[in-house]
C-alpha positions in Angstrom: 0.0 0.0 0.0 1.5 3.4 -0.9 2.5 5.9 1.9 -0.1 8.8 1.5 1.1 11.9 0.5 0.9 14.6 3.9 -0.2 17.4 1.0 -3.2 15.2 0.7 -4.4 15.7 4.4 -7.6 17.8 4.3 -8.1 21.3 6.2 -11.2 19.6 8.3 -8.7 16.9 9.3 -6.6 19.5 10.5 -9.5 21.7 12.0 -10.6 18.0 13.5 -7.3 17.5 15.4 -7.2 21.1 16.6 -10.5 21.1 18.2 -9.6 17.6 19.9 -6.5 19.1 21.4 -8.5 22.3 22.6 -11.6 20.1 24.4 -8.4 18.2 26.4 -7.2 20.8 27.5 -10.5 22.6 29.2 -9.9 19.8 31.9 -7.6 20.4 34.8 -7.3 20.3 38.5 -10.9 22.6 39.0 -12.4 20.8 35.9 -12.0 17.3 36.1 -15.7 16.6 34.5 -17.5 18.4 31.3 -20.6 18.1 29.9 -20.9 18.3 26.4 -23.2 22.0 27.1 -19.8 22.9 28.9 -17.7 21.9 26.0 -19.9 23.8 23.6 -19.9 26.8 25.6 -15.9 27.1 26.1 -15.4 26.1 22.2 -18.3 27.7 20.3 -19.2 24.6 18.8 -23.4 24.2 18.9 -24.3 21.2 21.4 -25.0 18.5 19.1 -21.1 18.7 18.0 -19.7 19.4 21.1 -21.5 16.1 22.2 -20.2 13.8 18.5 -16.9 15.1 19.4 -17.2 13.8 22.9 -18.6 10.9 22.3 -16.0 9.7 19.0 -13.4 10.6 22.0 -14.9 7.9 24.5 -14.6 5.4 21.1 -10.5 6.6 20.7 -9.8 6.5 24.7 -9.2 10.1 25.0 -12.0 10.6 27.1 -14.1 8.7 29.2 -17.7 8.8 31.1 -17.9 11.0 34.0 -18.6 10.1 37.6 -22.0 12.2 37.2 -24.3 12.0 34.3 -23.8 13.0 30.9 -20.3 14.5 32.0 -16.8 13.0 30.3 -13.1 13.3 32.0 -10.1 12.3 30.4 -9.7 9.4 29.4 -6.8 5.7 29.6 -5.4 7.1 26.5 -4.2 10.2 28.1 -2.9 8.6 30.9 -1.1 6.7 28.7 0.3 8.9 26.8 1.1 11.4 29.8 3.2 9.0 32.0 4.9 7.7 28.4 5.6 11.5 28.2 7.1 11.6 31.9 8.8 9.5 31.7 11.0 10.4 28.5 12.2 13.7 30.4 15.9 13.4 31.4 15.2 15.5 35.2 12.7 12.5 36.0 15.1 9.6 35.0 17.7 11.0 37.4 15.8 12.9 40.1 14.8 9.6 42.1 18.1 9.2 44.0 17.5 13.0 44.9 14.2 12.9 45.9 14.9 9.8 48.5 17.5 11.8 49.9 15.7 14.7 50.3 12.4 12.8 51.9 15.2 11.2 54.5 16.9 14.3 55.3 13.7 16.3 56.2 11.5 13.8 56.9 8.9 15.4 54.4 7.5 13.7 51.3 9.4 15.1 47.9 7.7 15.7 44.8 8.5 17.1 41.6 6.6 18.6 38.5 7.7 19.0 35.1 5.5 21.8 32.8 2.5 20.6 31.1 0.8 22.5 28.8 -1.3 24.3 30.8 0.5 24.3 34.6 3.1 22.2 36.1 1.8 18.4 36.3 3.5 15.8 39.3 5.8 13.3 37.6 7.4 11.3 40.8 6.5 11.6 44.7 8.9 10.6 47.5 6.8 9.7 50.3 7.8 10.0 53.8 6.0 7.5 56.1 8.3 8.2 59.1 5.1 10.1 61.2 1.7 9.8 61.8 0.1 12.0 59.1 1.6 11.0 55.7 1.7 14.0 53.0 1.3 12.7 49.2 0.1 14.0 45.9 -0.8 11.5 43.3 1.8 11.4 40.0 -0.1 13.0 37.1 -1.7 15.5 39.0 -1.8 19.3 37.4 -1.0 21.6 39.9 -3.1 24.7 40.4 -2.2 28.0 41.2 -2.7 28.2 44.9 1.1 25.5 44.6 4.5 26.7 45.4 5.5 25.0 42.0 3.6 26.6 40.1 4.5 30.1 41.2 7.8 29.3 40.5 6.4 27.8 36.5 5.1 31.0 36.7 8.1 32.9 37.5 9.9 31.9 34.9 7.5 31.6 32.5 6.6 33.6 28.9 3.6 36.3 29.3 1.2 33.7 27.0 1.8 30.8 29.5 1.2 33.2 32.6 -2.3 34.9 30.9 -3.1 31.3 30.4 -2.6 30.2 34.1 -4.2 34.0 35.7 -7.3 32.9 33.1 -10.5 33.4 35.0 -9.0 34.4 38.7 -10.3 37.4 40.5 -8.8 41.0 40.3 -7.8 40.4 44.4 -6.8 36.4 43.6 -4.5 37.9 40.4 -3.1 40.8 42.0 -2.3 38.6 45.6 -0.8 35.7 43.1 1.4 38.1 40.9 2.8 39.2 44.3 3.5 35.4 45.7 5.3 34.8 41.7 7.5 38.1 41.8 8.7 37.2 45.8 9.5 33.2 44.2 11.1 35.1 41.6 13.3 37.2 43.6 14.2 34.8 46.4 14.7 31.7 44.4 11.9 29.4 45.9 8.4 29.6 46.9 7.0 29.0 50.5 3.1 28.3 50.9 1.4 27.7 53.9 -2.6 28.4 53.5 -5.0 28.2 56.6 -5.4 24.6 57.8 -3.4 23.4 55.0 -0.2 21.4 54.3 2.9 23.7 54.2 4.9 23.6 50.5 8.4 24.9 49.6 9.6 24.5 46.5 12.6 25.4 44.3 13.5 25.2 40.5 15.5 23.3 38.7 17.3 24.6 35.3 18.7 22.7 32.8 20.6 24.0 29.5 17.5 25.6 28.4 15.9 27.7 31.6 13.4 26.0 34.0 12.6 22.6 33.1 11.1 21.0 36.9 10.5 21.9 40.6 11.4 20.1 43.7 9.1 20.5 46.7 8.3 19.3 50.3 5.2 18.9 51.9 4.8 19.1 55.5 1.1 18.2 57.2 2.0 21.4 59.7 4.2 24.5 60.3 7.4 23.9 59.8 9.3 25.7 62.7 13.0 26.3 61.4 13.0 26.5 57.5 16.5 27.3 57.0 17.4 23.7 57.3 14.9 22.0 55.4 15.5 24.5 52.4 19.1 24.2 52.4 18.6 20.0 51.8 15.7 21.7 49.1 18.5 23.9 47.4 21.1 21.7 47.6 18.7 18.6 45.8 17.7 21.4 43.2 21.4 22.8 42.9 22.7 18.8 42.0 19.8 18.7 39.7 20.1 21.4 37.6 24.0 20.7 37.9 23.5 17.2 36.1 21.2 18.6 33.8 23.9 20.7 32.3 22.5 24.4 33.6 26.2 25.6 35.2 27.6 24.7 32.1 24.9 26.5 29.7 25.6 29.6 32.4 29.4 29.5 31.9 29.2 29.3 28.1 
């Protein structure tokens, strides 16, 4: 059978493939379920395409049924395809030795994110099971903007990826969160510890090409003396982004 000729592809083939990659990514950590209405009111298709799209997207694996009726959420496919995509990144086939040593030097669970699309998305989690109240984040997970990771994403980000992330926030929430990114910025981590929530620090990690991950720690409570536990975070970043070839990219 002859190879087809790429020329031949048709511009609704190419409209079809664009409008699949624009429904995935209306999901995320605050969407998690769509209806069809929802995906026809975010895309400006009418209903009855928004649900044919939806629905030839159960068929492929891309998406899947909802928990509530008439919703979808993203499918085995993705899931597939997102940890195959993990996976491939040089930080996450090194960091593991890093992110043990880290969990056992602070006795806090380790995580870091690589950038998604749309946000920074867990790729391996360090668990430390040392006390009573264990602190996790499942793998795949994309981070919102409330995270210390993603303020620092954000820091170091271009102006289109930061509109994109700021989409749909208050004028307080924006103008509070554009504070939290330029203090990450300027410090060189990011320390978050909301009401009745688990305390995060996290730090970047550079390799030849700028930011390319985050390493964080979770703590169920305060923690009362940071300066230790952030010079182990540093120090894991530091070796990271070493390995990854950032100090020689700066010396050249």
């Amino acid at each position: 059978m002859a190879n087809s000729d790429p020329s031949d592809v048709s511009t609704s083939d190419i409209q079809a493939v664009a409008r699949v990659g624009q429904i995935c990514a209306l999901f995320g950590p605050r969407i998690p379920e769509l209806t069809a209405a929802d995906v026809a009111d975010r895309t400006g298709l009418n209903r009855t395409t928004a649900y044919r799209y939806c629905a030839s997207m159960v068929a492929a694996g891309i998406l899947e049924r909802g928990t509530r009726r008439g919703t979808f959420a993203l499918g085995p496919l993705m899931l597939d395809l997102g940890a195959l995509a993990l996976g491939r990144q040089r930080v996450v086939e090194i960091a593991r030795p890093y992110l043990q040593k880290l969990r056992a030097a602070v006795r806090m669970t380790a995580v870091l994110s690589v950038a998604g699309a749309h946000g920074p998305i867990v790729a391996l989690v360090e668990e430390d099971t040392s006390r009573v109240v264990v602190m996790t984040v499942l793998p795949g997970t994309k981070l919102d903007t409330t995270a210390a990771q993603t303020r620092l994403f954000l820091a170091h980000a271009d102006e289109a990826a930061t509109e994109d992330l700021l989409a749909g926030l208050s004028p307080v929430e924006r103008v509070r969160l554009e504070a939290d990114v330029r203090s990450a910025r300027e410090q060189g981590f990011s320390f978050v510890r909301p009401p009745g929530g688990p305390t995060a620090v996290a730090a970047p990690i550079f390799d030849a090409n700028g930011l390319c991950a985050t390493v964080a720690i979770l703590s169920a409570g305060d923690i009362p003396d940071l300066s230790p536990a952030l010079e182990h975070l540093l120090a894991a970043a530091g070796g990271l982004s070493d390995e990854l070839g950032a100090a020689r990219a700066a010396e050249v």
